[in-house]
N, C-alpha and C positions, 0 to 999 in steps of 0.2 A: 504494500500500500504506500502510496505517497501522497503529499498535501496538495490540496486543488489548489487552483487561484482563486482567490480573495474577494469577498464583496462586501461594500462600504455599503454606509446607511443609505446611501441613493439609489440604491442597487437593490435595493429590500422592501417587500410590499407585503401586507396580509395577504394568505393562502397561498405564498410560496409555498414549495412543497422539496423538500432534498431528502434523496436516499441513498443509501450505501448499504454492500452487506453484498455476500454472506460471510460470516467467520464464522467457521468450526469448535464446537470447543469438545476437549476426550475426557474419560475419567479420570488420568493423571493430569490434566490443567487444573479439573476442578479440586482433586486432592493438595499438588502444587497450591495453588494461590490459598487456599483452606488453612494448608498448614499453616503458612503465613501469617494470614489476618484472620481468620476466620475457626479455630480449631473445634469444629463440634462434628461430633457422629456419623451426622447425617450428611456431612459435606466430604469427611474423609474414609469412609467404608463402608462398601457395600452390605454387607451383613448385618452390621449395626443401623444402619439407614432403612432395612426393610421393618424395621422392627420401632420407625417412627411414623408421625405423621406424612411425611413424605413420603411412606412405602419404598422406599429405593436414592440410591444417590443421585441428590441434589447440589445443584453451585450453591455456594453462598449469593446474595443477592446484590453484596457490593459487587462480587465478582461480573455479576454481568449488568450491572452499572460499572464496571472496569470498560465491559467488551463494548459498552455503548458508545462510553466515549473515545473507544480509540477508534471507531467507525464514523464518530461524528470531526473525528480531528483529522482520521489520515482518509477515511474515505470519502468524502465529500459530504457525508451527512449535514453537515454546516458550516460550509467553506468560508466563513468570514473573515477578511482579512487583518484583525487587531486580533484573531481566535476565539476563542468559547468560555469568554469571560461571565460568568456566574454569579446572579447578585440573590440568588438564592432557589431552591425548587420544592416542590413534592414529587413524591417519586411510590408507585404501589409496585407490589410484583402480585399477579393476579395466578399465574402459575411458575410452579418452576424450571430451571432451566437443566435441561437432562443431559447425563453426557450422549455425544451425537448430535446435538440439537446443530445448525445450522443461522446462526442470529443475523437478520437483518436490521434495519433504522429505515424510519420515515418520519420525518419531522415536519413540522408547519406553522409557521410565524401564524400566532391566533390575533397579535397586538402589537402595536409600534405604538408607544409612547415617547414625543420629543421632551428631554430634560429642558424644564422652566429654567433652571440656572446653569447650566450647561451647553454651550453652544457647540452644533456639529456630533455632540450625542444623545441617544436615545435607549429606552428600555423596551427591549420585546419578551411576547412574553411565547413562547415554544415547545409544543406539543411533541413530542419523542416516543413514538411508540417500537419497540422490540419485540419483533416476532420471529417466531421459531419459523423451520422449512415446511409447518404446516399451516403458517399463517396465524398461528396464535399468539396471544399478545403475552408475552412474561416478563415484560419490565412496562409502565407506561410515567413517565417521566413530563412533567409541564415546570420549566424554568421558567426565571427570570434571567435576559442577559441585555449583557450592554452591547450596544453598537455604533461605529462611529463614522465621521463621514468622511471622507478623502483627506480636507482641507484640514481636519486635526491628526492625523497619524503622521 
């Protein structure tokens, strides 16, 4: 993956639409990143995992809020050019993510607010849904981000 070219706030309109995807993730990425940050059960072994709510190994959920953003960074999911600067979000995971699974991004500027005190920047506000290679949604992400406009970067 590599970063797309750039687009400034004049470049940006409600019901844009940007996608990126697929990445792969295996049971040792999810075990990997688990161990790391995440060390519960159901993230690091099969066995133990069937035997939770989960019924079987699951990512952690930052995990694939990991895999989101690295789809909205390097694969065009949100190719802005100051990047995917964050002034805060909510974030559900409605299922989880299995190893196998194949995750895609489609994101959609809901809102463009121009900053009153702030000239050449604005707030949108960005609908990010993650879905598996079945179409199902397992992460659904609505940030806040800043965006700026040519004449300030």
């Amino acid at each position: 993956m590599t970063a797309q070219p750039g687009l400034y706030l004049e470049d940006l309109a409600v019901g844009m639409r940007f996608h990126a995807g697929p990445i792969a993730i295996s049971a040792d990425d999810i075990k990997r990143f688990a161990g790391e940050f995440d060390p519960q059960p159901f993230h690091l072994d099969e066995a133990a995992a069937m035997g939770t709510f989960f019924q079987g190994l699951a990512a952690s959920g930052w995990h694939t809020a990991s895999l989101t953003m690295r789809l909205l960074t390097l694969g065009g999911g949100a190719p802005f050019a100051s990047g995917v600067i964050g002034a805060g979000m909510t974030i559900e995971w409605p299922r989880p993510t299995r190893p196998g699974d194949e995750l895609s991004v489609e994101s959609e500027i809901l809102e463009i607010v121009p900053s009153r005190s702030k000239l050449g920047r604005a707030t949108m506000t960005i609908r990010t849904t993650t879905t598996n290679q079945r179409g199902e949604a397992v992460q659904i992400l609505t940030g806040k981000l800043l965006a700026f406009a040519r004449s300030t970067v």
